[in-house]
Backbone as a printed PyTorch tensor [residue, N CA C, xyz], in Angstrom:
tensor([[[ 16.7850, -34.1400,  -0.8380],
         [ 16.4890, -33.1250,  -1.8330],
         [ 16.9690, -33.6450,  -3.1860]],

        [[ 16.2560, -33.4440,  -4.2600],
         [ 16.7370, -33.8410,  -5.2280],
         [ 17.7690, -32.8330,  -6.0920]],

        [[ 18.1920, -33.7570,  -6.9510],
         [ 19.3400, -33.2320,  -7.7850],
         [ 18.7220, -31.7780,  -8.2070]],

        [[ 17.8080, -31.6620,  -9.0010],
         [ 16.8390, -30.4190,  -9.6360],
         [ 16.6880, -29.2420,  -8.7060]],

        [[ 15.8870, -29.4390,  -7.9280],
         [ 15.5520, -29.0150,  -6.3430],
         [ 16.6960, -28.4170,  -5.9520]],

        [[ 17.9370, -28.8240,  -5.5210],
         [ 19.4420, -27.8790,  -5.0640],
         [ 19.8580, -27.3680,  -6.0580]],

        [[ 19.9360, -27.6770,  -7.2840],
         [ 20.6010, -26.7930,  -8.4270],
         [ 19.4230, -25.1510,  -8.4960]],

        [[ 18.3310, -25.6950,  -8.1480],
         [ 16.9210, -24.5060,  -8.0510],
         [ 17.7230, -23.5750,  -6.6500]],

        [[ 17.6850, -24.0270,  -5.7060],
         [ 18.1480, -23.4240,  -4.4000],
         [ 19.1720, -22.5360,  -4.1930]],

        [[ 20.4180, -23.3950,  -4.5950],
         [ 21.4770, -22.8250,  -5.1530],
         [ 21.4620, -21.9480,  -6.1640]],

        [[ 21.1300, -21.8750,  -7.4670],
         [ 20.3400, -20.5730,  -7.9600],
         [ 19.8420, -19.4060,  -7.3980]],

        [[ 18.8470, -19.5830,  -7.0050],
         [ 18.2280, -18.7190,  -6.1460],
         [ 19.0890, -18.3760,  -5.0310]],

        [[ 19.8380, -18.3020,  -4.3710],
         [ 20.7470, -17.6410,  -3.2820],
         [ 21.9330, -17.4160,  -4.2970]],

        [[ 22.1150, -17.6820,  -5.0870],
         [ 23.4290, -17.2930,  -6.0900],
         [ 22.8980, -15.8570,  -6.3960]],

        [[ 21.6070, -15.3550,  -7.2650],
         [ 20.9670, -14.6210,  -7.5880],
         [ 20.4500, -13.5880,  -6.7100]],

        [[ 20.6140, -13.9740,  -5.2570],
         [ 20.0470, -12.9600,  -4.3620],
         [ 21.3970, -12.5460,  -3.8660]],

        [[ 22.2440, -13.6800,  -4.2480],
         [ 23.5020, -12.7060,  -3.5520],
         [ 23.9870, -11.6210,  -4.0050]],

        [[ 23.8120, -11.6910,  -5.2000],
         [ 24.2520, -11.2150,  -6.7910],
         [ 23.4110,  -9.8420,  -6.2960]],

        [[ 21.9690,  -9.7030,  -6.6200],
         [ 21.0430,  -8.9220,  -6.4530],
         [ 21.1660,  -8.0510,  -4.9600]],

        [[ 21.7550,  -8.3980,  -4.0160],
         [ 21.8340,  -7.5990,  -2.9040],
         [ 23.3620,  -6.7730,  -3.0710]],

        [[ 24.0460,  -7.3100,  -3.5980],
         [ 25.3010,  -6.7640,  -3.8200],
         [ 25.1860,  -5.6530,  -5.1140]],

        [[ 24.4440,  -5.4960,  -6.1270],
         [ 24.2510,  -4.7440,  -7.1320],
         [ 23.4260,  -3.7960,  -5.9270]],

        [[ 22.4010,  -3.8890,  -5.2850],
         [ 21.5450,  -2.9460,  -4.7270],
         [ 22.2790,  -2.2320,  -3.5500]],

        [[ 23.4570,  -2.7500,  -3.0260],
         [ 23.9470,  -2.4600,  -2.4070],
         [ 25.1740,  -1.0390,  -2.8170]],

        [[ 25.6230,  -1.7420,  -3.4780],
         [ 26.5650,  -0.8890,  -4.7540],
         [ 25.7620,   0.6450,  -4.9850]],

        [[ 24.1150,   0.4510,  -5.4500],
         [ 23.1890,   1.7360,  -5.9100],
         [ 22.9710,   2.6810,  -5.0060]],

        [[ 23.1090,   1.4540,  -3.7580],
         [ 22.7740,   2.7600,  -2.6310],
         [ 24.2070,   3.5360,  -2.2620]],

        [[ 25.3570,   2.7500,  -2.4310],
         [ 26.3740,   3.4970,  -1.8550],
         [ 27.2220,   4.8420,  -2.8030]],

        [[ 25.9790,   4.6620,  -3.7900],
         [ 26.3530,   5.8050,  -4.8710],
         [ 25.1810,   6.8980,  -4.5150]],

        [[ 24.1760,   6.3990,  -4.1290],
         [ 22.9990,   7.7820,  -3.4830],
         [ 21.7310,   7.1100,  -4.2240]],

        [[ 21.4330,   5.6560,  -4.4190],
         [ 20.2580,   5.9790,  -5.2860],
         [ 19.8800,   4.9770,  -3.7630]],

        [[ 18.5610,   5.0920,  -3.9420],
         [ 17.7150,   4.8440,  -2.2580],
         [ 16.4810,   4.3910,  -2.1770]],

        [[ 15.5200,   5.2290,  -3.4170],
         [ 14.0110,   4.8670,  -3.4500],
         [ 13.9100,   3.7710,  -4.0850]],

        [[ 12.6120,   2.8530,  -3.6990],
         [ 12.6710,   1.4180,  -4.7800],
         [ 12.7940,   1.9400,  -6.1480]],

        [[ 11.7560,   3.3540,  -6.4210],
         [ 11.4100,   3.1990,  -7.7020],
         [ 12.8750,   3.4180,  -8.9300]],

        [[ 13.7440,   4.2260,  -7.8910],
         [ 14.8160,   4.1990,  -8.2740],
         [ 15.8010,   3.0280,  -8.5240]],

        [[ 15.6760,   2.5080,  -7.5380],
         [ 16.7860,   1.0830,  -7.1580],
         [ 15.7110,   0.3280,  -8.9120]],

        [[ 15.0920,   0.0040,  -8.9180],
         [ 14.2680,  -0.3700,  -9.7940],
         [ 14.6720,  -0.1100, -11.0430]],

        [[ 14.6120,   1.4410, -11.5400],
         [ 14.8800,   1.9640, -12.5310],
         [ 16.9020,   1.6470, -13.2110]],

        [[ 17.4950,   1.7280, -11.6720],
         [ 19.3950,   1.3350, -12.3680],
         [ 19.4140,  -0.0360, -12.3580]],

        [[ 18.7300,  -0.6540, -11.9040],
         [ 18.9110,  -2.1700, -11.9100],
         [ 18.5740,  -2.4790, -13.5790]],

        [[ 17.0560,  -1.9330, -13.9010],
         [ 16.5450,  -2.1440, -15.1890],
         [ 17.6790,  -1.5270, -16.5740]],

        [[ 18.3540,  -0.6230, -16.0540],
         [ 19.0900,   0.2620, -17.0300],
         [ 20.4030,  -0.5720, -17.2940]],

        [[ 20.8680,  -1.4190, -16.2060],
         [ 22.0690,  -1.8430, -16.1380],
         [ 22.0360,  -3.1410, -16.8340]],

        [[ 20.3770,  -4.0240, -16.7110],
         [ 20.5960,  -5.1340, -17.8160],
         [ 20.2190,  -6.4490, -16.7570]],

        [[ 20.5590,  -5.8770, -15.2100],
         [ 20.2880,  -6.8340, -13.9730],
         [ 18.4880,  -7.3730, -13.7730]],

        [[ 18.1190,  -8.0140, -14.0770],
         [ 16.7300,  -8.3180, -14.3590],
         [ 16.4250,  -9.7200, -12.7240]],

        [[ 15.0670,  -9.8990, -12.8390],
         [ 14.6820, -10.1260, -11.6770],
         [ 15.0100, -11.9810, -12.0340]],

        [[ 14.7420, -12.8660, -10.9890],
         [ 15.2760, -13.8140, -10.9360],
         [ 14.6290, -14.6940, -12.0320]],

        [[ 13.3120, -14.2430, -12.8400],
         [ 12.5600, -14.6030, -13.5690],
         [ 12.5100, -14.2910, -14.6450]],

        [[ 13.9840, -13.3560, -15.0120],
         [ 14.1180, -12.9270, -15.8270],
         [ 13.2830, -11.5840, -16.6760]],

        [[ 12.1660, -10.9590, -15.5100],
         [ 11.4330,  -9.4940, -15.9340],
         [ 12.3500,  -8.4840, -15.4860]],

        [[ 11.9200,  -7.2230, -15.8670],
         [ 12.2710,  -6.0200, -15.1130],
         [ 11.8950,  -5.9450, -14.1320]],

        [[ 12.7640,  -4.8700, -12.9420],
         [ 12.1650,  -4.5170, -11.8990],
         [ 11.1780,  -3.8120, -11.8490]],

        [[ 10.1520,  -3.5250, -10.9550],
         [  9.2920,  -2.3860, -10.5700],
         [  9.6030,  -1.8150,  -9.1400]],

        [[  9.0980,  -1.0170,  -8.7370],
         [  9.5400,  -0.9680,  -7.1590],
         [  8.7430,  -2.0230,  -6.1540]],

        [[  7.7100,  -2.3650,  -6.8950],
         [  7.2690,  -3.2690,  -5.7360],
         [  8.3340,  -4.6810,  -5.7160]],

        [[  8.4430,  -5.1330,  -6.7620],
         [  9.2200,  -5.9810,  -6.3660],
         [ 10.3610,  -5.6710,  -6.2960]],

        [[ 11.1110,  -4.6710,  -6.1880],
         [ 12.3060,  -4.1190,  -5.0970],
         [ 12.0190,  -4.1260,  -4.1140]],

        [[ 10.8820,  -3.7510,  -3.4710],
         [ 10.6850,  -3.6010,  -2.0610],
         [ 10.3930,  -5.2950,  -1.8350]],

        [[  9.5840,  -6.0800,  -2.3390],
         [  9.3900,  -7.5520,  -1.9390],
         [ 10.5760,  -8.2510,  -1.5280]],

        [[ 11.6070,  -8.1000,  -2.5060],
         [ 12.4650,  -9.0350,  -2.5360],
         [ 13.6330,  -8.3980,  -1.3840]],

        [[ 13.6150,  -7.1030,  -0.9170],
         [ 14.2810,  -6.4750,   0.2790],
         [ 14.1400,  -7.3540,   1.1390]],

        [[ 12.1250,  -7.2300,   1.3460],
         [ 11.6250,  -7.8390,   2.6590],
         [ 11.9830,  -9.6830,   2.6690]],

        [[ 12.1970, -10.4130,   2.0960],
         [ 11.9800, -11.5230,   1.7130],
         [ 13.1020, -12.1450,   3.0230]],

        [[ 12.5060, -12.4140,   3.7550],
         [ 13.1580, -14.0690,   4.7670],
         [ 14.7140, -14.2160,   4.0580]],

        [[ 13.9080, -14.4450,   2.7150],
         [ 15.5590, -15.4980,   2.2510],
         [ 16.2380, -14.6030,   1.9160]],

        [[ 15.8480, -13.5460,   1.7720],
         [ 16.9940, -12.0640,   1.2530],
         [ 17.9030, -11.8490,   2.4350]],

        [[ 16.6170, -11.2990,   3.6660],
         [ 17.0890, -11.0880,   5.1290],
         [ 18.1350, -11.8960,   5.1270]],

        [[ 17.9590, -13.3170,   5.0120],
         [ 19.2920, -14.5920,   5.3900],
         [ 20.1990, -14.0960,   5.0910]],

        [[ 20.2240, -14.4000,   3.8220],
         [ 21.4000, -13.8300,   3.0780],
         [ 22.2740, -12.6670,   3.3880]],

        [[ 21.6440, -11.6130,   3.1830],
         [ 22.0480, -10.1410,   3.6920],
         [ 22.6880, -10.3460,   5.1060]],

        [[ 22.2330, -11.0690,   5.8250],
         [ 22.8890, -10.9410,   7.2190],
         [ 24.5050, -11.8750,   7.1010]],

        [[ 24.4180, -12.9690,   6.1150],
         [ 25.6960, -13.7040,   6.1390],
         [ 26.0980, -12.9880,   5.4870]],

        [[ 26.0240, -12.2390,   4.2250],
         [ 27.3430, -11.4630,   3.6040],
         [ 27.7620, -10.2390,   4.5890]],

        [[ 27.4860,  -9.8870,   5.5530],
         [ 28.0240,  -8.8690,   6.8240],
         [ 28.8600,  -9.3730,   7.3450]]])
């Protein structure tokens, strides 16, 4: 793997860790629906790995996502 390539990787699981732990946090205060989870993420300044706002769809995408799943299961 190249140098570029793992600094990309590493990113990206830095950012989802980051991102499951903020969403995690929303729910344990009562917020639940994407469009919601969506809306405190956007309010708080936490923006998507691409640097847009959330919508709920991509709250719900990035829930479903393999590499989220991964993740989510090692921080347990």
């Amino acid at each position: 793997m190249t140098e570029s390539r793992r600094l990309t990787v590493e990113s990206a699981e830095a950012f989802t860790e980051q991102a499951l732990l903020e969403i995690r946090t929303l729910r344990m205060s009562g917020v639940e629906r994407a469009e919601d989870l969506a809306t405190a993420l956007n309010r708080s300044g936490f923006t998507t790995f691409g640097g847009q706002q959330w919508d709920a769809g991509q709250v719900l995408d990035f829930l479903a996502s393999p590499d989220t799943r991964r993740i989510e299961h090692n921080l347990d």
